[in-house]
C-alpha positions in Angstrom: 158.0 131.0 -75.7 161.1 132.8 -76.3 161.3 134.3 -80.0 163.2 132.2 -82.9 165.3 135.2 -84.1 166.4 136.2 -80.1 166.9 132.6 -79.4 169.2 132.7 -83.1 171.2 136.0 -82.5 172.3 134.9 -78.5 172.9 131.5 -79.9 175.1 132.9 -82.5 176.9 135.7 -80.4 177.8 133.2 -77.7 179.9 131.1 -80.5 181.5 134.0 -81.8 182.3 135.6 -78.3 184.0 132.3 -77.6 185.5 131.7 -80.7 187.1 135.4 -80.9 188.5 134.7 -77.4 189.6 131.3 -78.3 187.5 129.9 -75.7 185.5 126.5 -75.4 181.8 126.8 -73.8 181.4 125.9 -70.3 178.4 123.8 -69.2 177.0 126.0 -66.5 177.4 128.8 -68.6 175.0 127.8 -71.2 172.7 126.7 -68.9 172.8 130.1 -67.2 172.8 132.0 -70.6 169.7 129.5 -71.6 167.5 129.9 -68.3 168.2 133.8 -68.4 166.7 133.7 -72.2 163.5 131.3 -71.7 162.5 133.3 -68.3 162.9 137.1 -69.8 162.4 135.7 -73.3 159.1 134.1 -72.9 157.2 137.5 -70.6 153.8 137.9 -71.8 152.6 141.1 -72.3 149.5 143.3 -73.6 149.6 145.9 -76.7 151.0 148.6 -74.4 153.8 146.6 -73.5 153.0 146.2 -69.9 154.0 142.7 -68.6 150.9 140.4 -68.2 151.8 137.1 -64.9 154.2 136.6 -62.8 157.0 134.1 -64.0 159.3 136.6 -65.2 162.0 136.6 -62.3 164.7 134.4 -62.8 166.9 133.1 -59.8 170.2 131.3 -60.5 173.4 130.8 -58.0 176.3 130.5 -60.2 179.3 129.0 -59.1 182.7 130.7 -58.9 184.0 130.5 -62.3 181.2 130.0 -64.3 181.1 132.9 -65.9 178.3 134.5 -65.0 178.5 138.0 -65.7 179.3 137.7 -69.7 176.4 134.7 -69.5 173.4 137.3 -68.0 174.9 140.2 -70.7 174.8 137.6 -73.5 170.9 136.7 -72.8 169.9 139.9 -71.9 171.4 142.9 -74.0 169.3 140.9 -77.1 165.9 140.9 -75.4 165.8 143.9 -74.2 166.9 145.2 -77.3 164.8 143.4 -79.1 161.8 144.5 -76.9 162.7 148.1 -76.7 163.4 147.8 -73.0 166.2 149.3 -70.8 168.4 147.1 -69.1 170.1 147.9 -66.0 172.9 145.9 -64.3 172.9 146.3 -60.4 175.8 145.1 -58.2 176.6 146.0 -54.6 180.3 146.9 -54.9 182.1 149.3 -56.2 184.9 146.8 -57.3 182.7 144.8 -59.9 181.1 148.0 -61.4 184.8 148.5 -62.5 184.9 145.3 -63.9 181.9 145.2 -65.7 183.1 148.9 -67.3 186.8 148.7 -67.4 186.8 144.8 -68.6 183.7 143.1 -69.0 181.8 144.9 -71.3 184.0 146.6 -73.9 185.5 142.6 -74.1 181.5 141.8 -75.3 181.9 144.4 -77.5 184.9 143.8 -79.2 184.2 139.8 -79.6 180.7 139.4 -79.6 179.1 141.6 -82.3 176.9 143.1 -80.0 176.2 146.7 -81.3 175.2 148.8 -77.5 175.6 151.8 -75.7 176.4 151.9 -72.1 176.8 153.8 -69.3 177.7 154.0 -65.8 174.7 155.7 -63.1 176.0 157.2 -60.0 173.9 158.8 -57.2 173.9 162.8 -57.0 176.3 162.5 -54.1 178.9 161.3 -55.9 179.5 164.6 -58.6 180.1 168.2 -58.0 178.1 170.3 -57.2 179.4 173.7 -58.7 176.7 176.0 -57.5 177.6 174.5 -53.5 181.3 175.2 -54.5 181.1 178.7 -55.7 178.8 179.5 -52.5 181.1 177.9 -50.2 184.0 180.1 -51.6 181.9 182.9 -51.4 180.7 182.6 -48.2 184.1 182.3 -46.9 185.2 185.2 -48.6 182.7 187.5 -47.6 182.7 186.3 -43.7 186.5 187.0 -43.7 187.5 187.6 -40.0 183.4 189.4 -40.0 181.7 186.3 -39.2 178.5 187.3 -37.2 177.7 184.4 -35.8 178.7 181.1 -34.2 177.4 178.8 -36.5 179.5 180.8 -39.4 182.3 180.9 -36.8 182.4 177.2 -36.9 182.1 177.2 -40.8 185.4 178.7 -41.3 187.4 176.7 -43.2 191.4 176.4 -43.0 193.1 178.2 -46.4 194.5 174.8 -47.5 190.5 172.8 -47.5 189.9 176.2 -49.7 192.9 176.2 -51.7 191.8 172.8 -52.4 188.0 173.5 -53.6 189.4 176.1 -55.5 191.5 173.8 -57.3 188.4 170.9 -57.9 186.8 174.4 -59.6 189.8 174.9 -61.8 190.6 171.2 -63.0 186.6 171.1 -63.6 186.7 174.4 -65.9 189.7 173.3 -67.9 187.9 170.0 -69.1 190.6 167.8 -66.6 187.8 166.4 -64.7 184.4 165.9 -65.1 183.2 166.2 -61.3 182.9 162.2 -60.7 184.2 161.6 -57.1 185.4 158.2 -58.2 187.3 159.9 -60.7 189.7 162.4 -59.0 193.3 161.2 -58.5 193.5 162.6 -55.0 190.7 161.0 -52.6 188.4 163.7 -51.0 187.5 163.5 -47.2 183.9 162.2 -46.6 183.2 165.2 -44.3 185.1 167.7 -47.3 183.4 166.2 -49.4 179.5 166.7 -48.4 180.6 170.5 -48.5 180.7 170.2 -52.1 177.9 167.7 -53.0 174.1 168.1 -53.4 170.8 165.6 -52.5 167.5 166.1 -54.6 166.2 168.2 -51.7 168.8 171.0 -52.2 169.1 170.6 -55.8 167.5 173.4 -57.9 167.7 171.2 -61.1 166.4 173.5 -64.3 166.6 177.0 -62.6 170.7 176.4 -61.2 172.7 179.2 -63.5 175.1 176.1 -63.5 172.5 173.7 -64.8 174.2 173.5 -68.2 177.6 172.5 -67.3 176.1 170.4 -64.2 178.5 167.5 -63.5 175.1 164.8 -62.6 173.0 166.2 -65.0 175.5 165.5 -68.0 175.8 162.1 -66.6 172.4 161.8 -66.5 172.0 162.4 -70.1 174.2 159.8 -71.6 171.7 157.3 -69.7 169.1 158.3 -71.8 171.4 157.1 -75.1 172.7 154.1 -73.6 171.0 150.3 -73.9 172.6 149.4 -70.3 173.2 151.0 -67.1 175.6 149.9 -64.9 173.9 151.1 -61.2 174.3 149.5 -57.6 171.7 148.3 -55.3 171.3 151.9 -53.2 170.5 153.6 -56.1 168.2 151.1 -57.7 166.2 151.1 -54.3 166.5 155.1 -53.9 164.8 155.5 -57.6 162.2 152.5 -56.7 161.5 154.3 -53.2 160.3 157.4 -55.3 158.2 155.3 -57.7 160.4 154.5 -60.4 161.4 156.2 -63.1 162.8 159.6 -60.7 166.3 158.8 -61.0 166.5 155.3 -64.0 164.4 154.5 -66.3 161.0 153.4 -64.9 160.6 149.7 -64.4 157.3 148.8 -66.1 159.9 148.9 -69.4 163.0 147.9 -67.6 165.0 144.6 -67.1 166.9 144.1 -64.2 170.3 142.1 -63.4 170.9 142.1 -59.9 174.3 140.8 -59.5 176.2 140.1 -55.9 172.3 139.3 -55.3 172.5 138.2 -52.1 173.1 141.5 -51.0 169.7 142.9 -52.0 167.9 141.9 -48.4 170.4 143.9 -46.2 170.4 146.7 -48.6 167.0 147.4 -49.0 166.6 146.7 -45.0 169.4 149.8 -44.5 167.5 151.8 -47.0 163.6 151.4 -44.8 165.9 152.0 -42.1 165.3 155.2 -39.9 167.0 157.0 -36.9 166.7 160.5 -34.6 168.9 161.8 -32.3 166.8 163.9 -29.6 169.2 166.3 -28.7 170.7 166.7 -32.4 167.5 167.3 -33.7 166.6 170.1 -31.3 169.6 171.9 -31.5 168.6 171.6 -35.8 165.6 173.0 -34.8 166.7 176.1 -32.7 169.5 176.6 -35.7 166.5 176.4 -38.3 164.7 179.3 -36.8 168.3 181.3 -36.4 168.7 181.1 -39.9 165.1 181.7 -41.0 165.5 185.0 -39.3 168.3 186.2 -40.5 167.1 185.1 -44.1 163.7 187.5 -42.9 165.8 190.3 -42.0 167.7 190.3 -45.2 165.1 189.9 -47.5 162.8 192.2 -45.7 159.9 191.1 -47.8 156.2 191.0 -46.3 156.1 187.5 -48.2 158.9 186.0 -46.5 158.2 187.7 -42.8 154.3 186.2 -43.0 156.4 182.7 -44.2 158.9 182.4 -41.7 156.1 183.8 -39.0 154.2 180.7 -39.5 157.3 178.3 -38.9 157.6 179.5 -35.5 154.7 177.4 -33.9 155.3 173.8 -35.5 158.9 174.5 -34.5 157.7 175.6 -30.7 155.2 172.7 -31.1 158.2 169.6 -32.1 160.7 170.8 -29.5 157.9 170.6 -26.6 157.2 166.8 -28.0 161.2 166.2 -28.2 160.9 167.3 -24.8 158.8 164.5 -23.9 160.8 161.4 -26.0 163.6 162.8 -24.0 161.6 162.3 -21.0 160.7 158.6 -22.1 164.3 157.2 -23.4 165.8 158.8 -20.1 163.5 156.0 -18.0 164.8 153.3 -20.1 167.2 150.4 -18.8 169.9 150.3 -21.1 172.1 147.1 -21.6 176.0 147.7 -22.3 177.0 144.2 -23.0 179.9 143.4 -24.9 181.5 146.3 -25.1 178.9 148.2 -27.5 177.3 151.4 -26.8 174.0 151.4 -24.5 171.1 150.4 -25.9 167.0 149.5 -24.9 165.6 147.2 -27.1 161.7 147.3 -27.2 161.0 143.6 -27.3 158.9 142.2 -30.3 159.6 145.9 -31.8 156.3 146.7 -29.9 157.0 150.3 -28.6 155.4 150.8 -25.0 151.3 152.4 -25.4 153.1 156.4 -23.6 155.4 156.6 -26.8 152.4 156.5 -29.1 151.2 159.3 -28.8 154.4 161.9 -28.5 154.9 159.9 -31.6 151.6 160.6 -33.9 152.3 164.3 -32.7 156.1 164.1 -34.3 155.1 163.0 -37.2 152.1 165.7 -37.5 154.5 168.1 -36.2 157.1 167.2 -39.2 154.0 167.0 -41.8 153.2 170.9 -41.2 156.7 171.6 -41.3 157.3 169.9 -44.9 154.3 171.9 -45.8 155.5 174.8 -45.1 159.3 174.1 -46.2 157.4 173.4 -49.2 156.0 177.1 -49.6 159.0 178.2 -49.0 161.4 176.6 -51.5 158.6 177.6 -54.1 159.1 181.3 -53.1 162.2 181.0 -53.2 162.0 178.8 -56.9 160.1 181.9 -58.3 162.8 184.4 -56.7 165.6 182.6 -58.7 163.3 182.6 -61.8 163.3 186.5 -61.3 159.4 186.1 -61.1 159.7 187.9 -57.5 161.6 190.8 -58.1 161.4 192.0 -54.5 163.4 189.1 -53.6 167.0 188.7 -54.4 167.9 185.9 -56.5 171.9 185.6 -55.2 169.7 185.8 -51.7 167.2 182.8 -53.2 169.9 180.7 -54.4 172.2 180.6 -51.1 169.0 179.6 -48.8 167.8 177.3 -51.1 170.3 174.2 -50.3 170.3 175.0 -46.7 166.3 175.0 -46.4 166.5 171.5 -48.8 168.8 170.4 -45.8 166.8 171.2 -43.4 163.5 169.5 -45.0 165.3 166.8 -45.9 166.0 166.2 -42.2 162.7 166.3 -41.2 161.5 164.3 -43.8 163.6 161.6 -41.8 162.7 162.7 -38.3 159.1 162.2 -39.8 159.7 158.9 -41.3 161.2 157.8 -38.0 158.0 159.1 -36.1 155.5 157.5 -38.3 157.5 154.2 -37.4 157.2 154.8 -33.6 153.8 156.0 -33.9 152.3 153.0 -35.7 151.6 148.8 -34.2 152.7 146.5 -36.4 149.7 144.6 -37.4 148.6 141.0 -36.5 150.6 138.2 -38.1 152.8 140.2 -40.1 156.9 140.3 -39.7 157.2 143.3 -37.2 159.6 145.9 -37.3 162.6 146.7 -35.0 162.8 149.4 -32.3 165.7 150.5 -30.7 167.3 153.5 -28.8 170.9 153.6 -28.3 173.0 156.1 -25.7 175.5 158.1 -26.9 178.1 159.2 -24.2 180.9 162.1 -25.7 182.5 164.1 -23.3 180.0 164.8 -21.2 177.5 165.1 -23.7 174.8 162.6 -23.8 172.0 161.8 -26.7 169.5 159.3 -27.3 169.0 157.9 -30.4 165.6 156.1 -31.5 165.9 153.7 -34.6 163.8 151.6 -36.0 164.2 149.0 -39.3 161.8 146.7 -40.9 163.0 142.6 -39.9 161.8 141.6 -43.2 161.6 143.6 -46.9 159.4 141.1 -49.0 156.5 143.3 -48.7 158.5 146.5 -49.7 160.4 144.1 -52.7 157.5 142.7 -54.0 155.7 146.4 -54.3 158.1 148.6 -55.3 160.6 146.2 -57.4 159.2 142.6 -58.3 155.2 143.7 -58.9 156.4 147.1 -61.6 159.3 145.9 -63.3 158.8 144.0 -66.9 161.7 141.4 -65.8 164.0 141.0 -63.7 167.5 138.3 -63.0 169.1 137.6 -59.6 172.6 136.0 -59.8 175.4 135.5 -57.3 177.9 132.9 -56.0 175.8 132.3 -52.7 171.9 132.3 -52.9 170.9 129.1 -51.3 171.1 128.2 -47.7 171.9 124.6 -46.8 171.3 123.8 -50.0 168.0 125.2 -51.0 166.5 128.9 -51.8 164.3 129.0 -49.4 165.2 131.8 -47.5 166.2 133.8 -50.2 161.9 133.1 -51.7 160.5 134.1 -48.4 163.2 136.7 -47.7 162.9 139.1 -50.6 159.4 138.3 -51.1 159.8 136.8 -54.4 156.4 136.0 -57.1 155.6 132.6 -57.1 156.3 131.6 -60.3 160.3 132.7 -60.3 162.7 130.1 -62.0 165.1 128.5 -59.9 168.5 127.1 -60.9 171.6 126.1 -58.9 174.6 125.9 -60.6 177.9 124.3 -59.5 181.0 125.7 -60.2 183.5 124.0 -62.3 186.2 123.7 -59.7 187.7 120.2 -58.7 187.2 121.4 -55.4 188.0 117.5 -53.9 191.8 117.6 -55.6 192.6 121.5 -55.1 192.1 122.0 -51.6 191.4 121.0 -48.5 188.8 122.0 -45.6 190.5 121.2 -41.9 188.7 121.3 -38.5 191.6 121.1 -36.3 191.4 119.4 -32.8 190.0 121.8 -30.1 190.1 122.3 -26.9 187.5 124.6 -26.1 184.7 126.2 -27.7 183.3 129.3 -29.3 180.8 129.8 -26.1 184.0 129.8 -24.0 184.7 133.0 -25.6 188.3 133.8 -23.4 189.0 130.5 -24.1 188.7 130.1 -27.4 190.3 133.5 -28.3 193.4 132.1 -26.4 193.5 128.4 -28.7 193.3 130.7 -31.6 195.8 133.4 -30.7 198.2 129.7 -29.9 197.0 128.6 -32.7 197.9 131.2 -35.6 201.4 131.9 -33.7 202.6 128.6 -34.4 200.5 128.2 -38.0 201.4 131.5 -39.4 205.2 131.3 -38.9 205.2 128.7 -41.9 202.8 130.0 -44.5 202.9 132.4 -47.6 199.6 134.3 -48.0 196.8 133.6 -45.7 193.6 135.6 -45.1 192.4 134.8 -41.2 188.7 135.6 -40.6 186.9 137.2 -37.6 183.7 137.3 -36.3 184.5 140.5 -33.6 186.4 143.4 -33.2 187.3 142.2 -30.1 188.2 138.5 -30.7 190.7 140.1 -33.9 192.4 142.8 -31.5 192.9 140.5 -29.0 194.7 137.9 -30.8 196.2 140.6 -32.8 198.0 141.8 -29.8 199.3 138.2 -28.6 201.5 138.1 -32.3 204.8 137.4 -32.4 207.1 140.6 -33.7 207.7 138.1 -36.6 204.3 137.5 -37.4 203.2 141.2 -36.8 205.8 142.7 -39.3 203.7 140.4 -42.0 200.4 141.1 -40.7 197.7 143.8 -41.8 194.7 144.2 -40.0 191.4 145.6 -41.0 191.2 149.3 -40.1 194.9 149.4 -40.5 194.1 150.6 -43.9 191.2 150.9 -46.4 190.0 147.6 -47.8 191.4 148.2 -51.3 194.6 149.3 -50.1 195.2 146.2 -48.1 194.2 144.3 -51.2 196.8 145.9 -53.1 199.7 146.2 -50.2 199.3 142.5 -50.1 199.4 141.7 -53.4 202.6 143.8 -53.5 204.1 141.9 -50.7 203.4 138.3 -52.8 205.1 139.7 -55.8 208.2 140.7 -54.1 208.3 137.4 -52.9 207.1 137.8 -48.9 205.1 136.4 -47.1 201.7 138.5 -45.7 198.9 137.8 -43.7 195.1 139.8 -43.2 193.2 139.8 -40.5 189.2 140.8 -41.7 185.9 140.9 -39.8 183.2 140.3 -42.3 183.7 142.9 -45.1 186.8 140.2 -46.2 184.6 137.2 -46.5 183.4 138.6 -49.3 184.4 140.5 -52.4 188.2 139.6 -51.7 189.2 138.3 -55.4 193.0 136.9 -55.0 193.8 133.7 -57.3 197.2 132.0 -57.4 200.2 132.8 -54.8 197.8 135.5 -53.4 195.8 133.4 -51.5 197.0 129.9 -50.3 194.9 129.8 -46.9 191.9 130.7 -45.2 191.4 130.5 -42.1 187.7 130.8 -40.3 188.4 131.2 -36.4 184.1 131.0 -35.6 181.2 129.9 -37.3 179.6 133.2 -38.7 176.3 133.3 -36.6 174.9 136.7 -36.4 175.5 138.5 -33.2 173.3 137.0 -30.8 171.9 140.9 -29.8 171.1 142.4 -32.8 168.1 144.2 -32.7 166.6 143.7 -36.3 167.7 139.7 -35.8 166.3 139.4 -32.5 163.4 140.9 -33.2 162.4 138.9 -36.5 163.7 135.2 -34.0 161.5 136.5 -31.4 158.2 136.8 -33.9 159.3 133.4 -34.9 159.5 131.7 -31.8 155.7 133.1 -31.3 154.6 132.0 -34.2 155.4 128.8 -33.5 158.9 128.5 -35.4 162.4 127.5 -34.2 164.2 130.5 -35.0 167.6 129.1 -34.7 166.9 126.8 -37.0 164.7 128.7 -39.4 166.6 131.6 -39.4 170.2 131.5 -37.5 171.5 128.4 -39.2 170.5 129.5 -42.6 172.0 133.0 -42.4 175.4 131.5 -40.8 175.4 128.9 -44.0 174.9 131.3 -46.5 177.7 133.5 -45.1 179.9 130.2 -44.4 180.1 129.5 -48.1 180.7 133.2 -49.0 183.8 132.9 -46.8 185.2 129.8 -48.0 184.8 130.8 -51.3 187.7 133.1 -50.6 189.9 130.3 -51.8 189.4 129.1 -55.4 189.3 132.0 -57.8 190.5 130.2 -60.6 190.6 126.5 -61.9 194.3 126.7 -61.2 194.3 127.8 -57.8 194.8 125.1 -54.7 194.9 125.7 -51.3 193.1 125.1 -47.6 190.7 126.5 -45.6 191.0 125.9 -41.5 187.8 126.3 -39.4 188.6 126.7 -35.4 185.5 125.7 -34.5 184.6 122.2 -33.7 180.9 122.9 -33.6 180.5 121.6 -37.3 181.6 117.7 -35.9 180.2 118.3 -32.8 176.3 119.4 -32.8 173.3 118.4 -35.0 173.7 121.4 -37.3 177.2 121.1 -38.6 176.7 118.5 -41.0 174.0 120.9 -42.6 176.5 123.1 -42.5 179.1 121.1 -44.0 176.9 119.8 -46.9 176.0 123.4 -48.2 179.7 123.7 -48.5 181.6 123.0 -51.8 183.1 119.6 -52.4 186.5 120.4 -50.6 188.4 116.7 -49.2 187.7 117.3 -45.4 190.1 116.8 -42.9 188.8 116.4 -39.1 
């Protein structure tokens, strides 16, 4: 039962929240705020705190304007502060973390009387890494026009890239910035960038001379004085993936609020995900024994020669087996269907019986490796610590990140071994195997990958079986209607709470949903492109702010090229900019009064937030099936169709529903905002599975 003086204090917060604001409450945000409080609320659990059953995961699909996020801070921040717990607050974008910092939360705490601290948790890679910085300027210093070798031939940087470290360095040691990427006023180039980051493999922590003034490790500090964390699904799963507790708080005293919830399968699917490229990972090889000895003729230390000896023969050992998967992916048939790159898929996931073995050697291969990379960065740990004197510590601390890289990347040539080297086991989801071609200018690699079909197993050990509590939230969790594939998918206890609630909206009155007559349909792909290409030329000449939705590169770029001038000059495409900045041109282009129209793939039927003028139509030119080829989809419809299961309609129909409704609930941001969504795809009147399809949608008056 939930506590009397919790149940009191969110009760009483919630009234003066909304009286403050001058707000009235909203149904299905009490409801939310009162389901959230009985489930974490009412945990059982023994005199050291750890959580005793299974009902202590609460599930809840909260309609667009409910009000979700100050509802899951309002019933949380009071148990877990009233428990002694942590609570961490998990989305999947970066654009509702900035909500949640810049608006949400300092509004709780200036109308609510909520007394918390809070914080904002950002993976290594995103800060400074001052000891990679000063070694890079170094390094490029010292080589000059002297470099000795090709690898530091093709390190040289231009002057301007240095001028600009130089200047990250400066604005750092003046106190101007505090080395968060997000932070800087000029964006950095992803592949500047990694120069001047760290991972935990290359990170000294404790014996860095910059350890002090670290830019992560300060951050990392405030977490430990703050009541809530602000994090995002990758780095939720990267701490859970080490055990908990490595990089956040550990779960066992933790509550968790994953919002944008419906993101947490694909996530933690990308996260168990593995790939190797053959040919790049013997060329890191061969490089890996080039720099071990030049590091042994440096050092010159019977320690490091009998180390780096022993290297030699696992390294001699993996490039031999390489040999052999290089052998084996060459005498695959590889499909280039629509347009993609090359690829085998092993049907089923099952890897053929003459990979299993080249496999378990890998992976053996990669073991003694780590072992011995492990020997090595203790040597080297101790050199920096001055506790081997014979060893140069400015020696020490320039190998160490570049031996971190290197184990770190056969940690994941390892990982993806042990996938290829293992069958999946009777009755139990499989996972997906894959090798795709690579073709560059003359230059040709195979890449094996391989990525679990289902994470409920992984979920349910690492996140939902540990953690004291947990919420998940978003606008979409149900799937024609129901939460059934969200249970199965995500591998859910039993006893979770369930609660769907409907948004506020007069969806009936403020819009409309239109299936326009059609001539042709989706399966007639030329076809179809061509009625929506007509289509949008005639439709678009007439309207103010429209966001048009794509299911393929290919379909967008080839309507896209049969625009009028007219249209065109109005127009931004995806790729023509960065999301956010098309966001904001178009925006711009409403408030000067013009008209302006974005064509998105996927990435824009979600996460898009315009209310008002900035978003009058939506228009949907395919139902969003996933693409019929996919290996980690095909692979989980083929183990259902031998299990007996119809895997279009256990598994395709619900996926394309779930990411119907995101899509469409483009539209209505606000209570105020009218409007109408167009569907080119005559497949909802037509087959059996529309009308599911139309049911899970929100109210909208239809128009066929």
């Amino acid at each position: 039962m939930l506590d009397e003086s919790i149940k009191t204090t969110i009760q009483q917060t919630y009234s003066r929240f909304l009286e403050s604001r001058g707000l009235r409450a909203r149904s299905a945000q009490k409801q939310m705020i009162a389901a959230v409080a009985r489930t974490l609320g009412s945990i059982r659990f023994d005199d050291q705190g750890k959580r005793l059953g299974e009902a202590h995961v609460a599930v809840i699909e909260a309609g667009t304007g409910t009000g979700k996020t100050i509802a899951y801070l309002l019933a949380t921040l009071p148990i877990a502060k009233a428990k002694g717990l942590k609570l961490i607050v998990s989305t999947a974008t970066v654009a509702l973390q900035e909500q949640l910092v810049n608006k949400d939360l300092p509004e709780l705490l200036q109308h609510s009387g909520l007394e918390f601290r809070y914080t904002l948790a950002k993976g290594r890679g995103r800060y400074l890494c001052l000891s990679k910085a000063e070694q890079l300027l170094e390094q490029q210093q010292v080589m000059g026009q002297m470099a000795l070798y090709a690898d530091e031939i093709e390190q040289r940087l231009e002057p301007q890239v240095l001028a600009d470290v130089q200047g990250l360095m400066e604005v750092y040691a003046a106190g101007q910035w505090d080395g968060d990427r997000d932070r800087l006023e000029k964006a950095v180039p992803d592949d500047r960038w990694q120069l001047l980051t760290s991972d935990h493999m290359q990170c000294t922590n404790r014996r860095c001379l910059n350890f002090s003034v670290c830019p992560f490790y300060r951050a990392r500090e405030s977490m430990d004085e703050a009541d809530l964390i602000i994090a995002n699904h990758d780095l939720v799963l990267a701490d859970l993936s080490l055990g908990g507790g490595a990089i956040l708080p550990e779960p066992g005293k933790t509550l968790y609020v994953f919002d944008e919830g419906h993101h947490l399968a694909d996530k933690a699917g990308s996260h168990f995900s593995y790939a190797m490229r053959i040919e790049g990972s013997i060329r890191l090889l061969a490089n890996l024994e080039k720099k071990l000895l030049q590091f042994n003729e440096q050092a010159r230390v019977p320690l490091i020669e009998d180390l780096v000896s022993r290297f030699h023969q696992p390294v001699s050992d993996l490039l031999l087996v390489l040999g052999t998967f290089k052998d084996l992916v060459q005498a695959l048939a590889y499909n280039d269907e629509s347009g993609r790159l090359p690829r085998h898929r092993f049907v089923g996931g099952r890897q053929p019986d003459d990979w299993l073995g080249p496999a378990k050697e890998l992976s053996m291969g990669c073991a003694r490796l780590e072992t011995l990379f492990e020997q090595l960065v203790g040597v080297l740990k101790d050199a920096m610590e001055g506790s081997i004197k014979d060893i140069d510590r400015r020696l020490a601390e320039g190998l160490f990140p570049l031996m971190g890289m290197f184990w770190g990347r056969i940690q994941q040539i390892g990982w993806l071994a042990d996938s290829y080297a293992k069958v999946d086991a009777e009755g139990k989801t499989p996972v997906a195997r894959w090798v795709v071609k690579h073709d560059s200018a003359g230059y040709t690699d195979y890449e094996c990958c391989s990525s679990p079909v289902s994470v409920a197993a992984t979920l349910k050990e690492h996140l939902w079986n540990p953690c004291f509590g947990a919420v998940l939230t978003s606008a979409t969790l149900t799937s024609l209607g129901n939460f059934d594939r969200v249970k199965i998918g995500l591998g859910l206890p039993f006893e979770s709470h369930f609660l769907q609630l409907n948004s506020p909206f007069d969806y009936f009155n403020a819009a409309t949903l239109e299936i326009p007559a059609m001539r042709s349909d989706p399966s007639s792909v030329a076809e179809h492109t061509e009625e929506v290409a007509d289509f949008l030329k005639e439709y678009l000449i007439n309207t103010k702010a429209v966001l048009v939705l794509f299911s393929s590169w290919k379909q967008m770029l080839t309507v896209l090229d049969r625009m009028d001038e007219t249209i065109k000059n109005r127009l931004m495409a995806q790729g023509d900019y960065p999301k956010s900045e098309i966001i904001r041109r178009h925006r711009e282009r409403i408030d000067q009064g013009l008209e302006s129209v974005i064509f998105g793939l996927a990435s824009f039927a979600e996460g898009v937030d315009l209310p008002g003028d900035y978003l009058t139509d939506v228009i949907i030119t395919k139902l969003p099936f996933s693409v019929p080829d996919d290996p980690v989809d095909a692979t989980m419809s083929e183990w259902i169709e031998q299990n007996g299961g119809n895997a279009f309609i256990q598994w395709t129909i619900p996926a394309a529903s779930m990411r119907l409704t995101q899509a469409v609930g483009r539209l209505l941001r606000s209570e105020q905002d009218q409007g109408r969504v167009i569907i080119l795809d005559r497949r909802l009147v037509t087959k059996r599975y529309g009308r599911q399809l139309l049911n899970a949608l929100p109210p909208f008056r239809q128009i066929f």
